[in-house]
Backbone bond lengths (Angstrom), bond angles and torsions (degrees), N, CA, C in turn:
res aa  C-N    CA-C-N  psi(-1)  N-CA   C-N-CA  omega(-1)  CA-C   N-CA-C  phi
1 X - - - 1.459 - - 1.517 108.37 -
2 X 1.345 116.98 115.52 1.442 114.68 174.19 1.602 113.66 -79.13
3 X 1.405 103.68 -172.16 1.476 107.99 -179.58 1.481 118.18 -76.22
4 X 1.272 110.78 -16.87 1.230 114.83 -179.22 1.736 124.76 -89.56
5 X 1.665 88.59 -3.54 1.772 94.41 -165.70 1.720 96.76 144.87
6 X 1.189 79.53 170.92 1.984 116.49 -179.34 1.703 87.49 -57.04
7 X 1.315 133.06 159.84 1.438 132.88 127.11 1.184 133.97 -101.18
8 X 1.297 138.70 143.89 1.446 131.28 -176.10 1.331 109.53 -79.87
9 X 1.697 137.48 -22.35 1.059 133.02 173.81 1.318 91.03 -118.41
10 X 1.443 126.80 122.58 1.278 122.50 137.73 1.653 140.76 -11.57
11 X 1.051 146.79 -155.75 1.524 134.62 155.95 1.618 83.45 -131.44
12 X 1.115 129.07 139.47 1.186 139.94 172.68 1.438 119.06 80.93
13 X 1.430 136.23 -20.62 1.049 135.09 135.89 1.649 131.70 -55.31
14 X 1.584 100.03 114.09 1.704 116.35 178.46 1.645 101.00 -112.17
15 X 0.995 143.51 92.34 1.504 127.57 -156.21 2.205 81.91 -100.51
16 X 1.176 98.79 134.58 1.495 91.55 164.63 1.318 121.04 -87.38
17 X 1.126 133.19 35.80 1.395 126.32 151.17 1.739 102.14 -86.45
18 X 1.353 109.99 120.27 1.750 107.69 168.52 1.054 131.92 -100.85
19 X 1.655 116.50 19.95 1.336 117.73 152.34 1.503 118.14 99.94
20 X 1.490 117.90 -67.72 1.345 120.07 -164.34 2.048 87.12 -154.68
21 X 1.347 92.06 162.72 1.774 94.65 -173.56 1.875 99.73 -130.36
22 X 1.259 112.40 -10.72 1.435 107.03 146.61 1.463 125.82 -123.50
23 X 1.337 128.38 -178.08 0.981 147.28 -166.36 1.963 87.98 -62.64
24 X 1.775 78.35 145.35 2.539 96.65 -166.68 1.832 72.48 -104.65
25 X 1.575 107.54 131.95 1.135 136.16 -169.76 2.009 97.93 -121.89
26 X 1.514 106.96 -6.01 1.577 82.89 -178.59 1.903 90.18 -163.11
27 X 1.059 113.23 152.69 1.226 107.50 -168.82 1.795 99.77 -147.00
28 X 1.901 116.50 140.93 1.493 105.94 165.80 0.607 108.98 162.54
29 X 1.668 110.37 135.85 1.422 144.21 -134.54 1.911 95.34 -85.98
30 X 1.146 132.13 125.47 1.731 124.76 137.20 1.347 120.75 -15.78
31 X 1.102 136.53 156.68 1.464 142.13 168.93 1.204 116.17 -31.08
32 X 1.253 103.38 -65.89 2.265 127.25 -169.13 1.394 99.88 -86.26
33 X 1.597 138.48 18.37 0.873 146.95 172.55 1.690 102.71 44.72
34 X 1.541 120.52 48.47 0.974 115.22 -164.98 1.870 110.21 -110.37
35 X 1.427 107.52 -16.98 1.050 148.27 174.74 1.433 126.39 -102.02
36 X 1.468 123.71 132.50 1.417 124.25 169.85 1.498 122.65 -109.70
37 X 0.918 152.74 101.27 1.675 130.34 158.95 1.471 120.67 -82.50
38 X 1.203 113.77 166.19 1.093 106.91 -174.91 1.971 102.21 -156.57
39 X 1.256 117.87 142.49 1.859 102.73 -167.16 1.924 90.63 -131.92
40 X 1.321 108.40 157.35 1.672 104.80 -179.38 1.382 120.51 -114.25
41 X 0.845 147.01 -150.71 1.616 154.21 141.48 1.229 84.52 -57.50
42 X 1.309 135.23 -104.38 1.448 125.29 -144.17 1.080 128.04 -62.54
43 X 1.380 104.79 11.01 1.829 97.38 154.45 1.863 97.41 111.66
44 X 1.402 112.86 -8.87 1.309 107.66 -172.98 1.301 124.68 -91.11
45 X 1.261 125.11 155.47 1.691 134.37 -148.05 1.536 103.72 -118.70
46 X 1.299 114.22 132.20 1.793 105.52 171.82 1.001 88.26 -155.44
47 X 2.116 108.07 152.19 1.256 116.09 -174.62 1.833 97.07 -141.30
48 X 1.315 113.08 122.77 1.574 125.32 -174.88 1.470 113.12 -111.71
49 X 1.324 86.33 155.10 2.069 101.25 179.81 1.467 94.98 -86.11
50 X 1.120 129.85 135.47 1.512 128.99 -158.65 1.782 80.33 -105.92
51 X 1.718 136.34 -25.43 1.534 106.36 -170.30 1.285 97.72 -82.20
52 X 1.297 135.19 -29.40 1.763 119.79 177.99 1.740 114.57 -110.89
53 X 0.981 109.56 8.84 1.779 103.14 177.10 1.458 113.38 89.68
54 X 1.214 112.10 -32.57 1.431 120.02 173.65 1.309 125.94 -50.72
55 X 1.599 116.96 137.02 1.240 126.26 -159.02 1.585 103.67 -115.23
56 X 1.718 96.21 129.01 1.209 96.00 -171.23 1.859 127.93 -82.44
57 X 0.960 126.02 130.66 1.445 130.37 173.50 1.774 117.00 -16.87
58 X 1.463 108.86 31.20 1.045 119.74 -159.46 2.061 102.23 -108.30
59 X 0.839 113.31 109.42 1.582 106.83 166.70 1.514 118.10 -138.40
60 X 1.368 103.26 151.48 1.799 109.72 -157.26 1.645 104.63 -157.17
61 X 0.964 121.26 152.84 1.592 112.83 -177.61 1.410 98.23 -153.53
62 X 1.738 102.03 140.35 1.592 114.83 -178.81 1.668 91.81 -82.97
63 X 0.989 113.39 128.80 2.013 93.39 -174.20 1.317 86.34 -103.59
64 X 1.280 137.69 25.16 1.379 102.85 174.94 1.630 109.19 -147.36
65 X 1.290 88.03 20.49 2.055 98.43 166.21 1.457 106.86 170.93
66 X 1.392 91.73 -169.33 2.005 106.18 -174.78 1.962 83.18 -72.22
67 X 1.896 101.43 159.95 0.991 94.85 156.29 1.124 123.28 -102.56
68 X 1.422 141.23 141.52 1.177 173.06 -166.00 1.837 112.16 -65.23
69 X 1.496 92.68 -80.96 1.697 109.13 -174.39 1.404 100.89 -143.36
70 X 1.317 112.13 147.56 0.992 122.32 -176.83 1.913 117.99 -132.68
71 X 1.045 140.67 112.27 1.592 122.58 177.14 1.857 102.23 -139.63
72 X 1.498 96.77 160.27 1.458 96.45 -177.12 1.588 113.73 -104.26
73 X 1.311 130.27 143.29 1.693 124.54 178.23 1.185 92.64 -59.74
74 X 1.953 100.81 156.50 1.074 118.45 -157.82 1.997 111.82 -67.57
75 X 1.616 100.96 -34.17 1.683 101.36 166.39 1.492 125.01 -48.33
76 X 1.619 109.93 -23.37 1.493 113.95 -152.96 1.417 125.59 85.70
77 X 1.666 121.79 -20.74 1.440 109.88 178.92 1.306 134.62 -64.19
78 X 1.564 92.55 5.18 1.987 105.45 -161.70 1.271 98.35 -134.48
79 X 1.460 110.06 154.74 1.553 99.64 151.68 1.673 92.32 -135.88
80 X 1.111 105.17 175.77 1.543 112.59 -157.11 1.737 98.13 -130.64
81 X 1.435 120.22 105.14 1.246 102.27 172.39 1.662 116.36 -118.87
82 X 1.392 132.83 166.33 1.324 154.18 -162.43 1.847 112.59 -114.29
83 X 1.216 113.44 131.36 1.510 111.46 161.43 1.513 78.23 -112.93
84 X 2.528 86.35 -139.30 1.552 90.74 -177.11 1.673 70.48 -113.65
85 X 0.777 153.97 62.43 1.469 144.14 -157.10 1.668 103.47 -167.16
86 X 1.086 117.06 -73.46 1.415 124.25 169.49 1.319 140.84 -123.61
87 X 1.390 125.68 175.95 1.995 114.40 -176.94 1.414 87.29 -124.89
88 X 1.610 132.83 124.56 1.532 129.43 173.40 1.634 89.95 -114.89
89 X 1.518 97.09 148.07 1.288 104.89 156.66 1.640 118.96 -128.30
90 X 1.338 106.02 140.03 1.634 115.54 -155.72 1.884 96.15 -116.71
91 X 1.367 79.76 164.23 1.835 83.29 169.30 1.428 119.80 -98.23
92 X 1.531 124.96 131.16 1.578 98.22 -167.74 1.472 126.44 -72.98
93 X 1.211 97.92 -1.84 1.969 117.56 -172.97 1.605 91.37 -53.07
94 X 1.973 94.94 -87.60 1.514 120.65 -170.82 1.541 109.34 -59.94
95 X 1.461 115.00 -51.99 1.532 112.50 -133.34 1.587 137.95 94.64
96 X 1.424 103.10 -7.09 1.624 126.49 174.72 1.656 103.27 -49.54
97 X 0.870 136.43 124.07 1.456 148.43 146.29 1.379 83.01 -44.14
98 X 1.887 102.32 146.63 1.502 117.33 171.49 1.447 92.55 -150.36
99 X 1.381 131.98 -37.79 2.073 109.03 170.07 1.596 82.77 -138.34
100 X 1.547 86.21 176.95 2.123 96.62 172.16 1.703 77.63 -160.88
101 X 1.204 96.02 160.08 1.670 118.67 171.01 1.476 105.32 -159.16
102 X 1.602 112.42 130.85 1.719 119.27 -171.93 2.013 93.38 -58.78
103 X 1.507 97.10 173.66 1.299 116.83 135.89 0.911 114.66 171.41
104 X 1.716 130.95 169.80 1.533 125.09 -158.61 1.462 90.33 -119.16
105 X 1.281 120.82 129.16 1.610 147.19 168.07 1.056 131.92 -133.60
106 X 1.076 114.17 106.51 2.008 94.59 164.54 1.562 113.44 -61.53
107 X 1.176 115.41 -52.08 1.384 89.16 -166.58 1.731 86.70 -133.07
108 X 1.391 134.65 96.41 1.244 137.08 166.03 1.235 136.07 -61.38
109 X 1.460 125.34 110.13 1.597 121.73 -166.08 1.504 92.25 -92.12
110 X 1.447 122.90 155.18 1.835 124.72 147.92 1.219 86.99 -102.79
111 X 1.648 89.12 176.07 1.146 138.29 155.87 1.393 119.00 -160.09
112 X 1.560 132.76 164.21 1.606 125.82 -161.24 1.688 90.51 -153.56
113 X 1.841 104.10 125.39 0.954 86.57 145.69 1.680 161.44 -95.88
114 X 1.457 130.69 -156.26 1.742 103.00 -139.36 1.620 99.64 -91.76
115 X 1.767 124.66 27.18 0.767 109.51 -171.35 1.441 96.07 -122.72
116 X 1.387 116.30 -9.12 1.091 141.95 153.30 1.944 117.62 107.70
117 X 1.711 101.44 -6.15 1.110 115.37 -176.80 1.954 124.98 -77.65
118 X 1.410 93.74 2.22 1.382 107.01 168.02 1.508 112.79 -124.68
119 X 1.583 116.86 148.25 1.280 121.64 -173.36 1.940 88.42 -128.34
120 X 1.406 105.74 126.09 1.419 118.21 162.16 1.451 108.63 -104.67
121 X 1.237 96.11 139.39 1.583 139.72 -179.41 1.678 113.55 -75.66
122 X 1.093 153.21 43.53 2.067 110.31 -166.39 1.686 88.28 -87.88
123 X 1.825 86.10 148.24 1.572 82.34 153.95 1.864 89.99 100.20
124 X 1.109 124.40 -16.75 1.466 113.21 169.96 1.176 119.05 -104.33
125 X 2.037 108.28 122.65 1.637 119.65 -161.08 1.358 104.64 53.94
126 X 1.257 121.30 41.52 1.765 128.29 170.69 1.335 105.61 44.10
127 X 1.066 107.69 41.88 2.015 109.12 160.49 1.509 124.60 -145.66
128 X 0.995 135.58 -119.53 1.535 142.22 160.97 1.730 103.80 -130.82
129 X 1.273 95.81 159.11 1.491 106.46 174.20 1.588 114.28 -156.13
130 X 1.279 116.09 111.86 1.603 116.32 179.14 1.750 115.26 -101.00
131 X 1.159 85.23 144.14 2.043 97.70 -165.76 1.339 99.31 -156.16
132 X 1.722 84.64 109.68 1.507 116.83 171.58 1.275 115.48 -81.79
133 X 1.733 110.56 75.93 1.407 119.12 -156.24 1.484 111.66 -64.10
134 X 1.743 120.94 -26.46 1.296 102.64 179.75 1.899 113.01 -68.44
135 X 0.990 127.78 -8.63 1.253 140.33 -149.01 1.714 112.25 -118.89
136 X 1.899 99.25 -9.84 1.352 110.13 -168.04 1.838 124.72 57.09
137 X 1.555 103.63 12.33 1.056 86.99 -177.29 1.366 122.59 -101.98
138 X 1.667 140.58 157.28 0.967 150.48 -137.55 1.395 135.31 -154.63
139 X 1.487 109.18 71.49 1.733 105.81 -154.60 1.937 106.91 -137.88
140 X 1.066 110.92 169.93 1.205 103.16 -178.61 1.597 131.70 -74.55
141 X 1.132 130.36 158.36 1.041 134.30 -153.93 1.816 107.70 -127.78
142 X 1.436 124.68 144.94 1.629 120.71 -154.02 1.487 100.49 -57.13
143 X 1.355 107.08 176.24 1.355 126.31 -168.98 1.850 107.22 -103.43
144 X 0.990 101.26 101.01 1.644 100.61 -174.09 1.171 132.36 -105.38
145 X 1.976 111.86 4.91 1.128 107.68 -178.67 2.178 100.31 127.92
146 X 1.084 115.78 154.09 1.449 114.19 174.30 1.170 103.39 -86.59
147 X 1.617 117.91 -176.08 1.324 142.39 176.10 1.620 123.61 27.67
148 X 1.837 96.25 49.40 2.082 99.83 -179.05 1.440 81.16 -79.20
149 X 1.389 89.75 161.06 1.299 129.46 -171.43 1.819 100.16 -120.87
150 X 1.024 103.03 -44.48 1.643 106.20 -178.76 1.889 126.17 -139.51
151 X 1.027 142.99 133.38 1.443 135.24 174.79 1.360 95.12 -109.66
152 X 1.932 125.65 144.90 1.059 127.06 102.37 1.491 141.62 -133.61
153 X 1.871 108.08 148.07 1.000 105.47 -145.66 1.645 109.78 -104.67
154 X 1.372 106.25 151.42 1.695 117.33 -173.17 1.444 124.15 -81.54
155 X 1.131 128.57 136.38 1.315 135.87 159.87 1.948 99.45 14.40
156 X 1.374 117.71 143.07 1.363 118.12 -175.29 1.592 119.78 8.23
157 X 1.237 99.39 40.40 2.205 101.16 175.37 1.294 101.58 51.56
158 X 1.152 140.88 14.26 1.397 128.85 148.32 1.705 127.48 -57.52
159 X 1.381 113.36 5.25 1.338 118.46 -163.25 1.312 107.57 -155.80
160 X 1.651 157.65 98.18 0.737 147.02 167.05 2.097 113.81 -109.48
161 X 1.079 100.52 145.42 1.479 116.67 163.46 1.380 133.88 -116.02
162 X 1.099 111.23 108.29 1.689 124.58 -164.80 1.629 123.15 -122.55
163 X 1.119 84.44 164.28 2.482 75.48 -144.79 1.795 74.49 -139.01
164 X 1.467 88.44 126.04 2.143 101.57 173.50 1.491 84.04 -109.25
165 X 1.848 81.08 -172.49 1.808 99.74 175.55 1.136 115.10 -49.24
166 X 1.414 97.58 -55.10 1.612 112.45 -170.58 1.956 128.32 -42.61
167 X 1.474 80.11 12.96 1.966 87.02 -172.75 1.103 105.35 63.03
168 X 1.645 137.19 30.29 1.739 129.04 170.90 1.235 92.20 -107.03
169 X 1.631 96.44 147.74 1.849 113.77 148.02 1.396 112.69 -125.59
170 X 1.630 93.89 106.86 1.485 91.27 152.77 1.550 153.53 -80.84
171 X 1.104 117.61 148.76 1.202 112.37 173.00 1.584 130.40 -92.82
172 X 0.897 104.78 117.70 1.693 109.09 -161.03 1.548 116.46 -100.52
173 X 1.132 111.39 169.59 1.816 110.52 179.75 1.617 95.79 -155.61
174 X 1.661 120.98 83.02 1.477 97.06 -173.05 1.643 107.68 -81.07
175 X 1.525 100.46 164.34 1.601 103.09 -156.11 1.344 124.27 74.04
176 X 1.212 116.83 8.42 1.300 103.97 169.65 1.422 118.16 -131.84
177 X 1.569 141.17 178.80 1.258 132.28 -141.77 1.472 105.05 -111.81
178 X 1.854 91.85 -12.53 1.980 95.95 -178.78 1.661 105.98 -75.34
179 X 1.950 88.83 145.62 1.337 110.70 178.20 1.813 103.53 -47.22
180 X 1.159 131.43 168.31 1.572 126.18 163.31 1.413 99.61 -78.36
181 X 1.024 130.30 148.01 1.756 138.61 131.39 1.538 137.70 -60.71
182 X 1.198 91.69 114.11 1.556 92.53 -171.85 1.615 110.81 -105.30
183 X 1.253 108.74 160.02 1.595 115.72 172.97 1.726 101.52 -150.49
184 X 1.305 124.60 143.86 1.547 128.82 -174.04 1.666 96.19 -105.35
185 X 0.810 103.42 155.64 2.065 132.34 -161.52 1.468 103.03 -134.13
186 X 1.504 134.92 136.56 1.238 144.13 -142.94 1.348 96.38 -88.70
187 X 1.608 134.31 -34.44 2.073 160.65 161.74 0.891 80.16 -105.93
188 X 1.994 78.91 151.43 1.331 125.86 135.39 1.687 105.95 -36.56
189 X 1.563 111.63 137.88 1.022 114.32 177.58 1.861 117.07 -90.19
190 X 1.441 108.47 163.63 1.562 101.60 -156.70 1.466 93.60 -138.11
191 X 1.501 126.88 -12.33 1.241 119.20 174.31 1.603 103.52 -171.94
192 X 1.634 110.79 145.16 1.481 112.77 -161.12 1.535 96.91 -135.19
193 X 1.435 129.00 120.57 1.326 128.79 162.61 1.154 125.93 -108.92
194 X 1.384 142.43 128.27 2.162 135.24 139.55 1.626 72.76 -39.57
195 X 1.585 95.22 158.68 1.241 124.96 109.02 1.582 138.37 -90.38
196 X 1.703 112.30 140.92 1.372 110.72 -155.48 1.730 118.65 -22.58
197 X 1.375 123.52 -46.20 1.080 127.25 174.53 1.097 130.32 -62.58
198 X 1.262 116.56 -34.50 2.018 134.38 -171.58 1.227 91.69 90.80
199 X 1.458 150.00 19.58 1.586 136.42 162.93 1.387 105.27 -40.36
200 X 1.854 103.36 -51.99 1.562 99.24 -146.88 1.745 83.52 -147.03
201 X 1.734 99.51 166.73 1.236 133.06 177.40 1.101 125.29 -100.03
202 X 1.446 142.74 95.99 1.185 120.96 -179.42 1.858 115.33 -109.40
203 X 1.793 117.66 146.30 1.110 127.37 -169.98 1.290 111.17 -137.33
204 X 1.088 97.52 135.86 1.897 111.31 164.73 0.917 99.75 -126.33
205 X 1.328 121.66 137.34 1.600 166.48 -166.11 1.424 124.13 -143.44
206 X 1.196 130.96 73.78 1.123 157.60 166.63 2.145 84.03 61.78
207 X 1.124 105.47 -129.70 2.064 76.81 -159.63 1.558 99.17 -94.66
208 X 1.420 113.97 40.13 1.367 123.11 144.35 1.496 130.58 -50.63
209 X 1.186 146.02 132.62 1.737 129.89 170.86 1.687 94.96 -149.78
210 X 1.481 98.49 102.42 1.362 115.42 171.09 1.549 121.92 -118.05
211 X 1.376 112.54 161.09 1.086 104.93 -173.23 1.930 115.73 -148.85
212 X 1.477 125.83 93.06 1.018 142.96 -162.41 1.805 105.76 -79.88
213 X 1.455 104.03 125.92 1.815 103.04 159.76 1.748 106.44 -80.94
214 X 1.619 103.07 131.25 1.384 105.56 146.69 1.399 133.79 -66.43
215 X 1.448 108.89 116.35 1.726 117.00 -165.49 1.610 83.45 -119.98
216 X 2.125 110.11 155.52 1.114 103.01 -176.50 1.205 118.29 -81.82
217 X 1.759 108.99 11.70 0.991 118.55 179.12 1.914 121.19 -91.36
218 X 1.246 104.77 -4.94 1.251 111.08 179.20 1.584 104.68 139.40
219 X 1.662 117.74 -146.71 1.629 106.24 -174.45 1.696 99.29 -118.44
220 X 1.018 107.98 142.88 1.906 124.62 -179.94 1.750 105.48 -121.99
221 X 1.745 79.94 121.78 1.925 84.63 -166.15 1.991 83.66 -80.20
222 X 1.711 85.05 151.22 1.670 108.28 174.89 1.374 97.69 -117.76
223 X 1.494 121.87 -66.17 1.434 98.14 -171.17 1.390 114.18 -127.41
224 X 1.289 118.03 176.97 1.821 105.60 165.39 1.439 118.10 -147.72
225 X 1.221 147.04 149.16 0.994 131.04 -172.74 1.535 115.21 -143.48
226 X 1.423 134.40 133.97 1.086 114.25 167.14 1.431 115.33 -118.44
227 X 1.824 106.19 153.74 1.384 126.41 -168.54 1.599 105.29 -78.51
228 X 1.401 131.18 163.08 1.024 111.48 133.32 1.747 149.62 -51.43
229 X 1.516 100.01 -25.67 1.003 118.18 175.61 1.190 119.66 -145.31
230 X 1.920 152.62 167.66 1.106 158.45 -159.07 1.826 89.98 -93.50
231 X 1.403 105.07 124.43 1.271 125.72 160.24 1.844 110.17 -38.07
232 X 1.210 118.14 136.48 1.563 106.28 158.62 1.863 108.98 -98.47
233 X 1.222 102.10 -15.19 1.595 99.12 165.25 1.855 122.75 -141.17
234 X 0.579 131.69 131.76 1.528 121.63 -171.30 1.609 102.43 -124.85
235 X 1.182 116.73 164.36 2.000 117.79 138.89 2.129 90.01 169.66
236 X 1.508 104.16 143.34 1.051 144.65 -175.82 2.220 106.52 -28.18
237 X 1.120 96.12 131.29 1.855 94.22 -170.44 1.437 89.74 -73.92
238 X 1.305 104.72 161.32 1.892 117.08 179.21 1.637 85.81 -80.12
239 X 1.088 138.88 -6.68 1.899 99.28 159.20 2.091 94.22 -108.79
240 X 1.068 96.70 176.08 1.919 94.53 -165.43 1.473 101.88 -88.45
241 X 1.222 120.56 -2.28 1.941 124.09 -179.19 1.775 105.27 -77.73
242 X 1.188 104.97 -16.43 1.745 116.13 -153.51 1.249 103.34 -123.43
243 X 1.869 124.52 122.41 1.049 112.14 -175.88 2.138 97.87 -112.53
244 X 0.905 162.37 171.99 0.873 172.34 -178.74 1.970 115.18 -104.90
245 X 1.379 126.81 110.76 1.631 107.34 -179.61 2.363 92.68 -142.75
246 X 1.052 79.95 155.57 1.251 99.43 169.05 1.647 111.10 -99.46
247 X 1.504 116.61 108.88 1.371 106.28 159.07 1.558 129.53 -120.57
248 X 1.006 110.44 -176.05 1.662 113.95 -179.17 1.876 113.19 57.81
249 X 1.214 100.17 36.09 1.504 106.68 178.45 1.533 112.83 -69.09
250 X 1.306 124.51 15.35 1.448 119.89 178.44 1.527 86.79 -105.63
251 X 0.725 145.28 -7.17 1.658 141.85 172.40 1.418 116.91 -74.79
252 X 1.114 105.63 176.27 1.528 105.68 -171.08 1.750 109.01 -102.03
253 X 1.245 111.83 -3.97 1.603 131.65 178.35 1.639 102.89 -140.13
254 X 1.610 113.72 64.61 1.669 98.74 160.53 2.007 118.95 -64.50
255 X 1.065 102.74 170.22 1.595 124.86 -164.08 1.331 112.92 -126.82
256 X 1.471 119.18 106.42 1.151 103.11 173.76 1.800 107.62 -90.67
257 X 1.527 119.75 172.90 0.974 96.05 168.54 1.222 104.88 -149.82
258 X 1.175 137.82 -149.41 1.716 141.92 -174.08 1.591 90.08 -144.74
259 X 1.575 109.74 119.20 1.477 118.58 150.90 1.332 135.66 -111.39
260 X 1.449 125.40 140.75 1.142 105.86 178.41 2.096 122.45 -91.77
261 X 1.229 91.83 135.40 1.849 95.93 -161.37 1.806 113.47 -47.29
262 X 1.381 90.44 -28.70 1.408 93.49 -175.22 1.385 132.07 -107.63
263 X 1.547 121.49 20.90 1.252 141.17 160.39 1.836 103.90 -79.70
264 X 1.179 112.44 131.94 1.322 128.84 144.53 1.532 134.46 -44.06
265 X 1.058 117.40 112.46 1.698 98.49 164.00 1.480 100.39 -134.06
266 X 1.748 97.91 159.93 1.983 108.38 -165.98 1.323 84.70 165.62
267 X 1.783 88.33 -174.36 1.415 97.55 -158.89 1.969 77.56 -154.50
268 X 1.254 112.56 138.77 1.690 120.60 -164.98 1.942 91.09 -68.03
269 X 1.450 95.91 160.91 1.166 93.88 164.86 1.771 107.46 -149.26
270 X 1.149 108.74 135.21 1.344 135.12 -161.28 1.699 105.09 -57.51
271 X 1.247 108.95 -39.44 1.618 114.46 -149.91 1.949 88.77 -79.76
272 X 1.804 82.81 154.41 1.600 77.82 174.77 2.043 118.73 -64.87
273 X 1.394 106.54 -177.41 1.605 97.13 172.90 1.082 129.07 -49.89
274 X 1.858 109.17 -57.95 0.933 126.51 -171.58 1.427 129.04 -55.77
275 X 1.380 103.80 -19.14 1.840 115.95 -177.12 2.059 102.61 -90.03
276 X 1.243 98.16 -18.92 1.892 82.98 -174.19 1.271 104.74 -108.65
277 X 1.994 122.64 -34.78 1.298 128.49 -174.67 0.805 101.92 -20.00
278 X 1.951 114.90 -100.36 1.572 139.62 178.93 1.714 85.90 -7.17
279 X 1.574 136.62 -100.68 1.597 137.92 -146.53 1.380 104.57 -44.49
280 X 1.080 103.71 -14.38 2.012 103.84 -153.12 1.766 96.67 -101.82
281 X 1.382 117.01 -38.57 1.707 114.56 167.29 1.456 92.21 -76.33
282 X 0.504 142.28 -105.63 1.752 139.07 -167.37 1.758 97.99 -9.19
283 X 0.917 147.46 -84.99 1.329 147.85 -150.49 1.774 85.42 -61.50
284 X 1.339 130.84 -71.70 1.067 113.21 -158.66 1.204 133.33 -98.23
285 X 1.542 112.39 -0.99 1.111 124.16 154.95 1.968 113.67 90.97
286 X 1.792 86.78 34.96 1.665 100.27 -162.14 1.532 93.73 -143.60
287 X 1.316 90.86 172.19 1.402 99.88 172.74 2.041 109.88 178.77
288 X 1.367 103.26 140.62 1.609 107.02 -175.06 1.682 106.52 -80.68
289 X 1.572 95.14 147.82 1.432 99.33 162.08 1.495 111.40 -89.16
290 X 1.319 127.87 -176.72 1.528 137.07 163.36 1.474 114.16 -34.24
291 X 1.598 101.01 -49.08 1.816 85.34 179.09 1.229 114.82 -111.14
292 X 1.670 112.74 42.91 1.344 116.46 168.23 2.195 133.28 84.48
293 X 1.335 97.04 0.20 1.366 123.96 147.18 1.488 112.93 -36.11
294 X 1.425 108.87 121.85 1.173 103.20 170.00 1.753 107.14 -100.04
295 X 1.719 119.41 131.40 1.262 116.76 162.94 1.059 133.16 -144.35
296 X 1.331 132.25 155.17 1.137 157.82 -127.15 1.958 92.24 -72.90
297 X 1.264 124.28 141.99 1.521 110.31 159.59 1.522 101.34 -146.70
298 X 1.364 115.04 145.96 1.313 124.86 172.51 1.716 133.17 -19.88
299 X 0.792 136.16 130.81 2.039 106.54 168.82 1.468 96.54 -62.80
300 X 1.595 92.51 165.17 1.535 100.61 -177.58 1.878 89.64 -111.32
């Protein structure tokens, strides 16, 4: 373990098992970022010890397409994977298939809730679909709007959060009469968490890493951060200040690491405001108020 974090490859470890034989189409970390999966075009399943790189005795296969999405129940004993065809859930020990249920998607997001006994669907037959896989059961799930990109869901499904094209996440209450709450995100969003409690929201958005409190009034951004580059795996640190991302995965030694949300990073810049502002809302699609708020502004 370096100073910076866990590594996914060791330094001196080459283990010849190589994992997958086409191109990894979906990648993501366990809760405690203690765990890796990873799914390919051809449908194949692998699950790694993220502190030494090592791959566990674990094999699983989508047999019936590329995989799609991939996430693990919240214990870790499962991981839950996606084609456009079906949702299997495997054990992370073996790799044993333990349920599957069809569905037709182009592009299928999960989500699970935090007790782990529900598996959400977006994106199958262009709606939601919830399946209480230990129970086999299989029914539809509320109507929240077209084109999510991501669900996550709250303590007994009383609470869901759902992210469209449009860079919104709403906040939802199905069964109930309140409008949703919306807030806009700088990306398309790429991954949506509760934290265990429902305090807070956490999102990555292409190398966005923000992090919203749940108010009963809707969601209030706390922090935001940007990467140099888009995570290939992300999900929330076991304390809520720390988000967890995998970068530099085109290398032959990616790094995961642990950040904290509310540190700064930059580099000073000399020129007065007025000459970079204007380039700098335009490129990122932000801009400060008086006391330093970052917000959202139109493209120009």
């Amino acid at each position: 373990v370096s100073a910076s974090g866990p590594r996914v490859m060791a330094a001196g470890q080459a283990p010849s098992f190589i994992g997958h034989l086409s191109p990894v189409t979906a990648m993501r970390f366990d809760r405690g970022a203690e765990l890796l999966s990873t799914g390919a075009q051809d449908g194949s399943l692998r699950v790694w010890e993220v502190s030494s790189g090592a791959p566990r005795a674990f094999f699983a296969n989508q047999s019936d397409g590329a995989v799609i999405d991939l996430m693990f129940t919240p214990n870790g004993k499962h991981l839950v994977s996606a084609s456009q065809r079906s949702v299997m859930v495997s054990y992370t020990v073996t790799g044993a298939a333990v349920a599957r249920t069809s569905i037709q998607g182009g592009r299928p997001r999960l989500a699970i809730s935090p007790d782990g006994t529900e598996i959400w669907v977006a994106g199958d037959r262009s709606g939601i679909t919830r399946w209480r896989w230990q129970a086999g059961i299989v029914e539809a799930g509320p109507e929240l709007g077209e084109d999510l990109r991501r669900l996550a869901i709250g303590p007994q499904g009383k609470m869901i959060a759902a992210a469209d094209g449009a860079r919104r996440i709403g906040l939802h209450w199905p069964g109930s009469e309140n409008e949703p709450d919306f807030v806009r995100v700088p990306a398309a969003v790429d991954q949506l968490w509760f934290s265990p409690d429902a305090k807070f929201l956490f999102v990555q958005a292409g190398p966005w890493l923000q992090r919203f409190a749940v108010r009963p009034v809707g969601l209030e951004a706390i922090d935001m951060r940007l990467l140099t580059e888009p995570p290939y795996a992300s999900s929330p640190g076991k304390s809520s200040e720390f988000m967890n991302v995998l970068l530099g995965a085109s290398t032959a030694r990616p790094t995961a690491v642990q950040l904290p949300l509310a540190t700064p990073v930059g580099v000073l810049i000399e020129e007065p405001a007025d000459q970079w502002l204007p380039r700098a809302e335009t490129a990122l699609q932000l801009t400060v108020d008086e006391a330093g708020k970052a917000l959202i502004v139109a493209p120009r």
